[in-house]
N, C-alpha and C positions, 0 to 999 in steps of 0.2 A: 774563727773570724772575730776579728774587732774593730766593730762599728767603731769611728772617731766623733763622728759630725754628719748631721743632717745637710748636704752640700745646696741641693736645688730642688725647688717642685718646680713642675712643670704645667703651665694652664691655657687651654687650646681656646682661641680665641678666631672671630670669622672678620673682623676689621680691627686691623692694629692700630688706626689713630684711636677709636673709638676707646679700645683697652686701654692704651698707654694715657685718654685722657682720666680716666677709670682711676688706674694703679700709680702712675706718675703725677697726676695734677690731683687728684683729690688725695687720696692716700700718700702725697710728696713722698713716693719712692725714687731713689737716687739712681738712675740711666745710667749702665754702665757700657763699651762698647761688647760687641761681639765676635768673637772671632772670624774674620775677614774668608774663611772659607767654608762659612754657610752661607748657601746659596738660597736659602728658603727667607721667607719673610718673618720676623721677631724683632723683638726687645729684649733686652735685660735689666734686670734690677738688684741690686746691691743691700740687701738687709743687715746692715753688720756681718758679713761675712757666710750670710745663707744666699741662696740668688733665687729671684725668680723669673722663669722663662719663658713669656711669650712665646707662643707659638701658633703661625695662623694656618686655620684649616676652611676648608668648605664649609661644612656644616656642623653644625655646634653637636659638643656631646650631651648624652643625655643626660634632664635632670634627676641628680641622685643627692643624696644628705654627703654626698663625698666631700669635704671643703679643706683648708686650709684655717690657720688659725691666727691673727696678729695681735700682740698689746701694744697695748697705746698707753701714756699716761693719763691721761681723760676721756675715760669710755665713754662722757657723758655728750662732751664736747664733742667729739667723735661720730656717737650719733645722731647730733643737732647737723654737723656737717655733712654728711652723706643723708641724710631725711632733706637740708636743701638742695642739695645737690638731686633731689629727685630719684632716689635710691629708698629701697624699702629697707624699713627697721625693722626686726622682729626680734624683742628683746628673750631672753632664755631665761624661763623661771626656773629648771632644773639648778641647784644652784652648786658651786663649788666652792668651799672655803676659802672666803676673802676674795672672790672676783667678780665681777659683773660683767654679762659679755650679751651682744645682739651679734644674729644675722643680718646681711644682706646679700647681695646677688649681684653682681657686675653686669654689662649688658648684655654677655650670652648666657645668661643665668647660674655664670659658677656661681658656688656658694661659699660666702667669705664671712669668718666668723671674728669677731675685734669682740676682744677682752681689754680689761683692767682691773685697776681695782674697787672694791666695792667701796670706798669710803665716801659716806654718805652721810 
C-alpha cells in the first residue's frame, strides 16, 4: 500500500451550529458542500485540500489526549483569538524545534492543538 494524503478527520460533535460556530467562524475554516446523499446531520471544511467532517451524534465522545493538529501563522494571535472567544489556552512546554503550539478544546471538549512558529 501507498498512503498519498491524509484525505479527512472526522470530529463527532452534539450541535452543529455550536461546532460550525467553533471551526468555521473562529478558526474561518472554508464550508464546503456535502454530498447531497447524506442523510445524517454535518458540515464540511476545506483545509487546502484535507477536509474536515462534522459529524453530529447524541452524546459526546470521551475525553482523551486524541486531537487533531492546525498551523496558523500567528500562534500567538491565535491564541489571543480563541482565549476571547472564551476557549481555554493551554500553551505546551514540551517543545519542538521551531514551533509553538497551545491546546484548546472546542464545545464538546475535542481537543485541538494550533501550532506555529516560534518566532519570538
Amino acid at each position: 500500500m501507498n498512503v498519498e494524503r491524509l484525505d479527512h478527520v472526522t470530529v463527532n460533535v452534539t450541535d452543529l451550529d455550536r461546532a460550525m460556530r467553533f471551526y468555521g467562524g473562529l478558526f474561518k475554516m472554508r464550508e464546503v458542500p456535502r454530498p447531497e446523499s447524506f442523510t445524517f446531520p454535518g458540515a464540511w471544511y476545506d483545509l487546502h485540500g484535507t477536509f474536515l467532517h462534522l459529524v453530529v451524534v447524541k452524546q459526546p465522545d470521551a475525553l482523551t489526549s486524541r486531537h487533531m493538529a492546525l498551523w496558523t501563522s500567528d500562534v500567538r494571535a491565535a491564541a489571543q483569538a480563541v482565549e476571547a472567544a472564551g476557549f481555554p489556552v493551554r500553551w505546551d512546554r514540551t517543545k519542538i524545534p521551531g514551533v509553538d503550539r497551545f491546546f484548546t478544546d472546542d464545545p464538546d471538549g475535542n481537543r485541538v492543538e494550533v501550532q506555529g512558529s516560534d518566532a519570538v
